[in-house]
N, C-alpha and C positions, 0 to 999 in steps of 0.2 A: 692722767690727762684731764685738765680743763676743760670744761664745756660750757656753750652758755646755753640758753635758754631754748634758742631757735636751732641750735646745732642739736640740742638732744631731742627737738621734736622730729626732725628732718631724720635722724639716727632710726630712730623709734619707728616710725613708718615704712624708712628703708628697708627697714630689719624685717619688722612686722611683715612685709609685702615676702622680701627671701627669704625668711622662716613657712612664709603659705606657698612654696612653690611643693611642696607636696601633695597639699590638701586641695590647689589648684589642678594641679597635674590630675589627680583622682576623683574629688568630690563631684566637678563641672558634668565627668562623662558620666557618672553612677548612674543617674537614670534614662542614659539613652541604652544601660548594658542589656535591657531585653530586646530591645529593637538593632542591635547591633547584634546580636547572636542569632537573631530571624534574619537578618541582611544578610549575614556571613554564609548563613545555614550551618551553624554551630555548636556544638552543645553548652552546658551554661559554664563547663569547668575549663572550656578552652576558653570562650571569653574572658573567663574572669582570669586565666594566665594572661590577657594582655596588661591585668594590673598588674600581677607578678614581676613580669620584665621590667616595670618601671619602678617599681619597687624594689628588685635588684642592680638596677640600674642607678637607682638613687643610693642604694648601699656599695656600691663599687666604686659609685663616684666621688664618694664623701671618704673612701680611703685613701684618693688621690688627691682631692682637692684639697683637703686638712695642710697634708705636707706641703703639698705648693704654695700655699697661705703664707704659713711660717718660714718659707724660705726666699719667695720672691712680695711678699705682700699680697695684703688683703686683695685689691683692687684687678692686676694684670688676671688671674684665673675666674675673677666673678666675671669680668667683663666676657671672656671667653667664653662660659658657658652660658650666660645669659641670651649671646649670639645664635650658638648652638641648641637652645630651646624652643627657639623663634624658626631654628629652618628647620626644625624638624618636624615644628606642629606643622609647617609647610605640608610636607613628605606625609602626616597622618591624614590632613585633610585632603589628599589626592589620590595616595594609595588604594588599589583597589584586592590588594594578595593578602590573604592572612599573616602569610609568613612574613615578606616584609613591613606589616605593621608592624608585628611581633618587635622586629630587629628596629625599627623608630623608636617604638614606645618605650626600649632600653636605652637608646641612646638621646633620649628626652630626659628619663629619668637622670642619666649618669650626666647629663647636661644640669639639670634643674637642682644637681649636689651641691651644685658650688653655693647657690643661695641659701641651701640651707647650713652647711656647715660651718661656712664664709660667716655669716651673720651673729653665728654664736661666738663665735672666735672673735669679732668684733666688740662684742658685748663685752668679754672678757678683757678686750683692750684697753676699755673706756670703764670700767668699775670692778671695784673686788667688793667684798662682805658684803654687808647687809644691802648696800649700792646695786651688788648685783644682783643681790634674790630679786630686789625689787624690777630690776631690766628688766631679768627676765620673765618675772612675773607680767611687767608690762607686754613684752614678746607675745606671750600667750595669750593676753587678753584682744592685742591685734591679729596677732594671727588667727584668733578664735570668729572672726569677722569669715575669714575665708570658707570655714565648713558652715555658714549660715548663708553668704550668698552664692557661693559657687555652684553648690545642685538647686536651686533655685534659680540663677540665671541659665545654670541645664534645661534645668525643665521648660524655661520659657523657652529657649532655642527651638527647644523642639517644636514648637504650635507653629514656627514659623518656616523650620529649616528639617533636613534628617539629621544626625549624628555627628555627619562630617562640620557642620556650621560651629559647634563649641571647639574643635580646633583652631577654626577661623577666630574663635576669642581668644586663644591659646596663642595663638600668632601675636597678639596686638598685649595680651600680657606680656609675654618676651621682649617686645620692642619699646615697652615704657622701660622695664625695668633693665635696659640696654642701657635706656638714655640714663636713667636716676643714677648706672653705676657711671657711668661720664662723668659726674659732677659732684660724684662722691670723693672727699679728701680723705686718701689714703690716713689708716688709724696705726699700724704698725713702723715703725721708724726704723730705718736700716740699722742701725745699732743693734736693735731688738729680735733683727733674725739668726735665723739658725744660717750657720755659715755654708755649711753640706747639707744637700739634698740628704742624702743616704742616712746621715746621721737623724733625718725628720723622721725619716722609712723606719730607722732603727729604736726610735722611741716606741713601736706599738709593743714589742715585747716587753720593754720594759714598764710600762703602763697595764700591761694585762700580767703583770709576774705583783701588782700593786693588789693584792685582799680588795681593800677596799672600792678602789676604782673596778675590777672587776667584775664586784657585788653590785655597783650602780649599772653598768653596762649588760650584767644577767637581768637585774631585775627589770630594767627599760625593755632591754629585748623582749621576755615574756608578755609584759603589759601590753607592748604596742602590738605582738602581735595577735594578743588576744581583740584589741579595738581591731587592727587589719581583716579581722574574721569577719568583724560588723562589717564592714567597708563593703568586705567582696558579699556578702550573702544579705546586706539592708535591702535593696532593690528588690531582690527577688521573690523574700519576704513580705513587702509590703503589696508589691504588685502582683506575683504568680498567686499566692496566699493569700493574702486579707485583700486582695482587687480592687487595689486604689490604681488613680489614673499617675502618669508618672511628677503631673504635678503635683499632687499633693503628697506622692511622696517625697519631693522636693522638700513640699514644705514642713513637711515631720521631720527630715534629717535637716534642716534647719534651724527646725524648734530645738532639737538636742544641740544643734551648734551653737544656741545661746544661751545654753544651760555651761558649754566650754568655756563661753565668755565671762559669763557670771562668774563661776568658778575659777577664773583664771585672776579675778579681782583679790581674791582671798589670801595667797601670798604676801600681793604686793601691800595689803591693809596691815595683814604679821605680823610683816617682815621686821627684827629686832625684838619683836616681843613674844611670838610663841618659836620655838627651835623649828627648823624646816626640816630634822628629823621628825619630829611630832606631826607636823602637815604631811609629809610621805606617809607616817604610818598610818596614819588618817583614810589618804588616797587608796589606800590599798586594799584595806578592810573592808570599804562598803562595795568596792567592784567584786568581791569574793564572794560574799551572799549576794550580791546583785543577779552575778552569773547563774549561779547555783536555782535562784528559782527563776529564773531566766530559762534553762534550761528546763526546767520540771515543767513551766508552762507549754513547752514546744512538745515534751513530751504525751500530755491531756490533753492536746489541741485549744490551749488556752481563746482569748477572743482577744480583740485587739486594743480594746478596752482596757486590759491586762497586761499583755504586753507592752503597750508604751509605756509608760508610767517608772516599768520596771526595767527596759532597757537606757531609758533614761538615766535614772539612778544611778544604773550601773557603767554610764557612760559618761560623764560627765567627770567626776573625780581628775579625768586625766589629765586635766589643764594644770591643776598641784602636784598630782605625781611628776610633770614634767617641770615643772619650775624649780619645786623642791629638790630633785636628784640630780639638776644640771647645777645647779648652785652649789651643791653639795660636792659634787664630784669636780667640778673644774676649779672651783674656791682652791685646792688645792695646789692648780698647775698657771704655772706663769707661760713660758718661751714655749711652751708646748699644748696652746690651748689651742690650736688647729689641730696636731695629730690628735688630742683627747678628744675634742668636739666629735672628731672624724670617725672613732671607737665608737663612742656612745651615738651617732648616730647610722652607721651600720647595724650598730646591734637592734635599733630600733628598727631598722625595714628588712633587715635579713628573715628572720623566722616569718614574719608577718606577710614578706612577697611572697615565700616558699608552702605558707598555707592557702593561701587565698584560695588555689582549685579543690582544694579537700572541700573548702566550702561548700562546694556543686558537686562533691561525688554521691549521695543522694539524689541527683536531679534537681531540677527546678521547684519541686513539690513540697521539701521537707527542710528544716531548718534546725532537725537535730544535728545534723555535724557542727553547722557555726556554736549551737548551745554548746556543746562539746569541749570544742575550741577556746572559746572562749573561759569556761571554765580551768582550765588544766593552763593557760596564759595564766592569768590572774590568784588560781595557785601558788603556782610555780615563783610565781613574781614577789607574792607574798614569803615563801619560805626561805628564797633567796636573800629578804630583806632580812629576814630574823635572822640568816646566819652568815653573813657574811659585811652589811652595815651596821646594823643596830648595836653588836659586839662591841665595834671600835667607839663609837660613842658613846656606851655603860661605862667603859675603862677609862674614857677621856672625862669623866665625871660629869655629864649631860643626861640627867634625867626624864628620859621621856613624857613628854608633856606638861613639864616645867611649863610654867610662864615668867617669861623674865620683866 
């Protein structure tokens, strides 16, 4: 597909905005989560289940939105749940039950799938090879915008509002990115779709029976849900523990979200010249030690002097591990790059939503479980990679860390 100029910037933004419906969905509320667990009268690991829901929510909804992508086009399911993220911030910001936030905050997430899964499927539309690392590279350095100002415009909500106020911003996101998918021109062509539903549904076995695509899919899952560890236990870390006010811990998980940004530039600079295997296996190695005394510090009661620096480090990588293994893994799939997208992004919020309360079963006080967590992700993610990708491209004669 041709593009020009003004179409691939408009793309780029689109994308970038529905690839942050995650990081929106999460980032904005992280620092009202101690003041919402006092509100509730909660403890910190039910709280942090309401990120869970929406993180299963996003993983549930990205197995249905995928196939509906590739069967009726990009555009009729984005529009629809774009809708349904806008009424449901409604339904959080008024809710006063736990339990029915619980069941919103799922049906936000499974709402806010379609932006994310939708857009990579796009990407795939409009580029393959080294075209695409760079999308996507670009994807992630947009989207990297969103975990720098989203708990930073949390934090400001709160000087002025309680908790319930950043759903009211959650409402007014919804309703832009309503309007942007209006006037988006459909990227897949009726030619191009898959003729049966069922047969969209039936591509995920065959896509997980793929070695390789299911080595991309293990290894995402691990990583991300070792980052989802930071996610649910940064807040409480910084606030319960080192007793920052919730703004500036805003603005520390900010500072680390333009460490994503940064990092997220490194692809697209690469891209054709170092292998985007090389950049994953890059990714992967420094969040491994990262963790590791990442954890040993929680364990000494390190100071926070120490601690940032090194959750930094160990946080940042992800903006290349993600570019590099979507690139790598949907390079592969043409007619089927919604139900793929749809795989590899469940795999990423499934373990990740399902940890998030381990986070808090220590209490409020302590931050070894997330150390924990985080390490045995980023493990896992790693051995995954050595034996199940890196294989197929030693045989494909691609020497790690070539430079071409």
């Amino acid at each position: 597909m041709t593009m020009t100029k003004r179409m691939r910037l408009f793309l780029t933004l689109f994308l970038g905005m529905m690839c942050a419906m995650a990081p929106l969905s999460t980032d904005m509320y992280l620092p009202a989560l101690p003041e919402f667990t006092t509100d509730f009268d909660i403890s910190a690991s039910l709280a942090q289940l309401t990120l869970t829901m929406t993180m299963i929510g996003m993983a549930a909804g990205q197995m249905i939105m995928g196939p509906l992508s590739d069967r009726y086009g990009r555009r009729p399911p984005l529009l629809a749940g774009m809708i349904v993220f806008a009424l449901t911030a409604v339904g959080c910001a008024l809710v006063r039950d736990i339990h029915v936030f619980l069941a919103l905050r799922f049906l936000m997430g499974f709402a806010g799938a379609a932006g994310i899964v939708i857009a990579r499927a796009i990407a795939r539309d409009v580029a393959e090879g080294v075209e695409l690392t760079r999308f996507f590279a670009i994807l992630m350095m947009v989207n990297g915008l969103a975990p720098i100002l989203a708990p930073v415009i949390g934090g400001q909500v709160l000087l002025l509002s309680d908790w319930r106020g950043i759903f009211v911003l959650l409402i007014v996101v919804g309703l832009v990115q309503t309007g942007a998918t209006i006037v988006y021109r459909e990227t897949l062509p009726v030619e191009r779709r898959i003729a049966d539903l069922g047969t969209s549904f039936r591509k995920f076995p065959a896509l997980l029976h793929d070695k390789y695509f299911l080595g991309h899919c293990l290894t995402q899952c691990f990583v991300f849900g070792a980052f989802f560890s930071y996610l649910a236990g940064s807040s409480f870390l910084f606030q319960n523990i080192y007793h920052v006010t919730p703004q500036v811990y805003s603005l520390i998980f900010g500072g680390i979200g333009v460490g994503l940004l940064l990092c997220g530039m490194v692809p697209a600079r690469l891209a054709g010249r170092v292998p985007d295997v090389s950049l994953l296996f890059g990714s992967l190695c420094v969040p491994v030690a990262g963790s590791a005394a990442l954890l040993a510090g929680f364990v000494f009661g390190a100071p926070i002097g120490y601690t940032l620096p090194v959750l930094f480090v160990t946080i940042v990588p992800l903006s290349i591990t993600g570019a590099a293994s979507f690139s790598l893994a949907l390079s592969r799939q043409g007619k089927n790059a919604g139900s793929a997208s749809a795989l590899i992004g469940f795999a990423q919020m499934i373990l990740g939503g399902l940890m998030m309360p381990l986070v808090g079963i220590a209490g409020e006080a302590s931050a070894i479980p997330m150390g924990i967590l985080m390490v045995a992700g980023y493990t896992l993610g790693g051995i995954t990679f050595l034996t199940l990708i890196y294989p197929d491209h030693r045989r494909g004669g691609k020497i790690m860390g070539k430079i071409k």
